[in-house]
C-alpha positions in Angstrom: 0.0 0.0 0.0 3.1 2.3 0.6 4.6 1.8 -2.2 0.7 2.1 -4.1 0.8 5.8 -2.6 4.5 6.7 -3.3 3.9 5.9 -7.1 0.4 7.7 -6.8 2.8 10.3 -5.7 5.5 10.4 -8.1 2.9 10.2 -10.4 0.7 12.8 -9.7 3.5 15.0 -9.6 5.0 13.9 -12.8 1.9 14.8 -14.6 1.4 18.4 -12.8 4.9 19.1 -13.8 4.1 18.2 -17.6 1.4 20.2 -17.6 3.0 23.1 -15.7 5.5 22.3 -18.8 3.2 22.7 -21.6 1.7 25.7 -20.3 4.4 27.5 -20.0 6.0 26.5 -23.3 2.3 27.7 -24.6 2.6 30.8 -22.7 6.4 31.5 -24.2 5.0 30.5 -28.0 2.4 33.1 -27.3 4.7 35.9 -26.3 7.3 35.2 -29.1 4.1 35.3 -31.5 3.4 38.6 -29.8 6.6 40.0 -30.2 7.0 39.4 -33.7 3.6 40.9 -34.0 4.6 44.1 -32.6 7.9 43.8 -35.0 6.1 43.9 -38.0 3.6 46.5 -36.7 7.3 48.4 -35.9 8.7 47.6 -39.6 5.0 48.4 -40.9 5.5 52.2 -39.2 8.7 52.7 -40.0 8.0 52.3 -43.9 5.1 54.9 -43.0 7.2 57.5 -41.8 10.0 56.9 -44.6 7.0 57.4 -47.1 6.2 60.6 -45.6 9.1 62.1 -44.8 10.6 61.0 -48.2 8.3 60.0 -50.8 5.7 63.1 -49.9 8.2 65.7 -49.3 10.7 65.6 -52.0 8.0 65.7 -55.1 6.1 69.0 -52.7 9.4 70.4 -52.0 10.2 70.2 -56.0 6.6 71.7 -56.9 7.3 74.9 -54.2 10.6 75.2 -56.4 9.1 75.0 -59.7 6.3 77.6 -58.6 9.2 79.9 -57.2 11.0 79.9 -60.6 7.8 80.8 -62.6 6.8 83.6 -59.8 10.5 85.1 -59.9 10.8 84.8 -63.8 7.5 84.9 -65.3 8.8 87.7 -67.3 11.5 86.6 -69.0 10.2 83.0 -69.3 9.2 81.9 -73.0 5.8 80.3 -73.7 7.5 77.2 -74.4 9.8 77.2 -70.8 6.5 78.4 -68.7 4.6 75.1 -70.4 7.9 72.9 -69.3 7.4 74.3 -65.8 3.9 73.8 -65.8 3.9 70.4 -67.3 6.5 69.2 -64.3 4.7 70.9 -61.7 1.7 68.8 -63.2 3.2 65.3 -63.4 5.0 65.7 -59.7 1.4 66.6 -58.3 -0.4 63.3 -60.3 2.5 61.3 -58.7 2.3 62.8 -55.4 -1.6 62.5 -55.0 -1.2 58.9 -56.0 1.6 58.5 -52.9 -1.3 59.7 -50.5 -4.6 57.9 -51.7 -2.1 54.6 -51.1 -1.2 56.2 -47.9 -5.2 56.7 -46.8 -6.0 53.4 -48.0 -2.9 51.5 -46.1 -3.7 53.5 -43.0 -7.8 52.4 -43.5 -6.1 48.7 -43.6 -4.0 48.8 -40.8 -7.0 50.0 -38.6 -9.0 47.8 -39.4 -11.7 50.2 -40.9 -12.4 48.3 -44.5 -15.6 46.3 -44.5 -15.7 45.0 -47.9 -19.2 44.8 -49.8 -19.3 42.3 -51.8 -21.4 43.1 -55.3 -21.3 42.1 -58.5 -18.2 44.0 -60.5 -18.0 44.1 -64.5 -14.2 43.8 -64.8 -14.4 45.3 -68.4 -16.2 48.5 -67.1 -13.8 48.7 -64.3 -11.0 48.5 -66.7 -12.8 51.3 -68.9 -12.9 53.6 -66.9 -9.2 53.3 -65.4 -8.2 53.7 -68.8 -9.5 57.1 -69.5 -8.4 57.8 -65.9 -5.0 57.5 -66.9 -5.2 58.5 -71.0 -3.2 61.4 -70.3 -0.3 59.2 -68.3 -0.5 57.4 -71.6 -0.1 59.7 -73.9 3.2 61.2 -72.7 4.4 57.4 -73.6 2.7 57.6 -76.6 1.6 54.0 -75.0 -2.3 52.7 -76.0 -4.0 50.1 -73.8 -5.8 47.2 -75.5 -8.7 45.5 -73.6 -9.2 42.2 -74.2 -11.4 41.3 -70.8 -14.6 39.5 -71.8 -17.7 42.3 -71.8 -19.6 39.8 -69.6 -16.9 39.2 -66.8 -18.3 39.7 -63.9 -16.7 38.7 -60.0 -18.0 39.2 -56.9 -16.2 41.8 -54.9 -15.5 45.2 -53.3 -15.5 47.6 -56.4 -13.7 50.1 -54.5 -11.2 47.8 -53.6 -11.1 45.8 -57.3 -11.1 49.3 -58.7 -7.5 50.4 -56.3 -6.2 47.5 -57.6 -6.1 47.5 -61.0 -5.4 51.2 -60.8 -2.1 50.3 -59.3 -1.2 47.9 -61.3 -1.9 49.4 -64.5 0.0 52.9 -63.2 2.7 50.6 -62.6 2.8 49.0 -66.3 2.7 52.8 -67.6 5.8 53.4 -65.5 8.1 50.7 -66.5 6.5 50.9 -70.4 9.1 51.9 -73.0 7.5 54.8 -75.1 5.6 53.7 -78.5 4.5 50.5 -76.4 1.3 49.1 -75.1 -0.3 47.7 -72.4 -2.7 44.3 -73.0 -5.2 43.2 -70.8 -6.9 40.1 -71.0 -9.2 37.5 -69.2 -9.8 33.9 -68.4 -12.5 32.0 -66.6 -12.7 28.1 -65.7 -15.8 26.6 -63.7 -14.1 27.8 -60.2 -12.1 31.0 -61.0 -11.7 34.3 -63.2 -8.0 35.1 -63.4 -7.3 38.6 -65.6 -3.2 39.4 -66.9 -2.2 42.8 -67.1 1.1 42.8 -69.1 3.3 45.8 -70.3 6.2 46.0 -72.8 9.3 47.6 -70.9 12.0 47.5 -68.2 11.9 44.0 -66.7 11.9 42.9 -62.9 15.3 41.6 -61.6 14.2 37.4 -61.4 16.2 38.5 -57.0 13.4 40.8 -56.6 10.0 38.9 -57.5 9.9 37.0 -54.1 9.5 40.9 -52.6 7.5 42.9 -54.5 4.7 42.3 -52.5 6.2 42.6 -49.0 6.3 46.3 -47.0 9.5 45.7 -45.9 10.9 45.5 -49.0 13.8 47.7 -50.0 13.4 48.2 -53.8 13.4 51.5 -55.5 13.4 50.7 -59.5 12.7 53.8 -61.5 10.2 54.3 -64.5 11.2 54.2 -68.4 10.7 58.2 -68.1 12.4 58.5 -64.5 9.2 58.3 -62.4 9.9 57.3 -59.1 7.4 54.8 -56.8 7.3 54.1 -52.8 7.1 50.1 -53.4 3.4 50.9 -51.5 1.0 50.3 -54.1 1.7 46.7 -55.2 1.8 45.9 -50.9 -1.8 47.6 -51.2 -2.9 45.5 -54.1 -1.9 41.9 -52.0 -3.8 43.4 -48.7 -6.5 44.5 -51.1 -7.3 41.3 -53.1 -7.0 39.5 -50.3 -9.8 41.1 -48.1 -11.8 40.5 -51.8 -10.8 36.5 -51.1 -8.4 36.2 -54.0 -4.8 36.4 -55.1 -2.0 38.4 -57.2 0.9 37.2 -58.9 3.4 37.7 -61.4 3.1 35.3 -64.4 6.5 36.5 -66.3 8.8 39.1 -65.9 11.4 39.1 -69.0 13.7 41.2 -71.7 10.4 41.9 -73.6 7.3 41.7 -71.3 6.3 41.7 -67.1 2.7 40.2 -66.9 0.8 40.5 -63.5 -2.6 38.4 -62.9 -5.2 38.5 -60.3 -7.3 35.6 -59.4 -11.3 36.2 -58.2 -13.0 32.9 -57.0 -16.6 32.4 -58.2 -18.9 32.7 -55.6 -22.7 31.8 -56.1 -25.1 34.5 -55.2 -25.8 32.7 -52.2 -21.9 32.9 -50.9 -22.3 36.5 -51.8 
């Protein structure tokens, strides 16, 4: 009977000691998971302030010295160097505006404040309409955009959201386009999916930095065919975006001749909607 209760013993404490064990290996995993939580939330800041401080003021500061010239010289200044001035002030203003509606959405991300509505979208419209958005972006390029999506392709998502996306990704084909070029966009659907390819003719994508185009931590600063410069923001946006819309983004080829990104929109039935 002794030894009955000295085992009992030894093993009663043997298995509160386990499980004092696992709870505090539980209780370490958790804090290591929050730590790196807070890292990324640190990295995630940090590219927020280099945006600012960086990517917002240099194009503003450059606009304040453009105006300062015309005010200072306006007459002595030609017709045709007052229309050079004007047409930089206008391009560094397009490019800063589209730094800060990236910035508004990102920060609507982080907090947590996008509710998507899911209703039906006509990719082709979408696509439309983002191409007279940007006609005049093209036309500096000399660059025409031919849409091949179906009229009839239809996903269910956030417009707003689909809408950011594509934007992106098609500002980003007009800034690594060679001039006299164009941009194609096409569609294809199987029974479960509707995947469209967005692919410009231009400067290619180093094969090292495809793994981190889509990460906000990456360090990459490529400039456009006509020197436009990017904050790496917008394609982070478009993976945060088109996932909260339940699908995916990817680069199919990036090459000598052509760079071809696609996104992926499952089918949902109007009951899933």
């Amino acid at each position: 009977l002794l030894l009955f209760f000295i085992a009992f013993l030894f093993t009663s404490r043997f298995i509160i000691r386990k499980n004092y064990s696992n709870k505090l290996e539980k209780v370490i995993e958790d804090l290591r998971n929050a730590n790196k939580q807070i890292e990324e939330k640190n990295k995630v800041r940090d590219k927020l302030f280099s945006v600012i401080s960086h990517d917002l003021r240099s194009p503003f500061s450059g606009i304040v010295g453009l105006a300062d010239i015309i005010q200072s010289e306006l007459d002595t200044l030609s017709k045709e160097e007052l229309m050079e001035y004007v047409t930089l002030i206008q391009k560094t203003s397009k490019q800063s505006l589209e730094v800060f509606e990236n910035l508004l959405h990102w920060g609507r991300i982080q907090s947590g404040k996008i509710n998507p509505v899911f209703t039906s979208v006509n990719l082709h419209d979408v696509t439309d309409r983002i191409s007279v958005f940007f006609s005049n972006n093209m036309k500096l390029k000399n660059l025409s955009l031919e849409n091949n999506i179906d009229l009839n392709c239809i996903v269910k998502g956030d417009a707003d959201l689909i809408e950011i996306v594509i934007r992106n990704i098609i500002s980003n084909a007009i800034k690594f386009s060679f001039s006299g070029g164009k941009i194609i966009l096409k569609s294809q659907k199987n029974m479960t999916e509707i995947i469209i390819c967005i692919t410009n003719f231009g400067t290619p994508i180093p094969e090292e930095n495809l793994d981190k185009l889509f990460s906000i931590n990456r360090n990459i600063s490529t400039r456009g065919t006509f020197n436009e410069k990017g904050t790496g923001l917008g394609l982070f946006l478009c993976k945060e975006m088109m996932e909260l819309n339940e699908g995916k983004i990817w680069i199919q080829s990036s090459n000598s001749q052509s760079t071809t990104f696609c996104l992926l929109f499952p089918i949902k039935s109007d009951t899933e909607s």
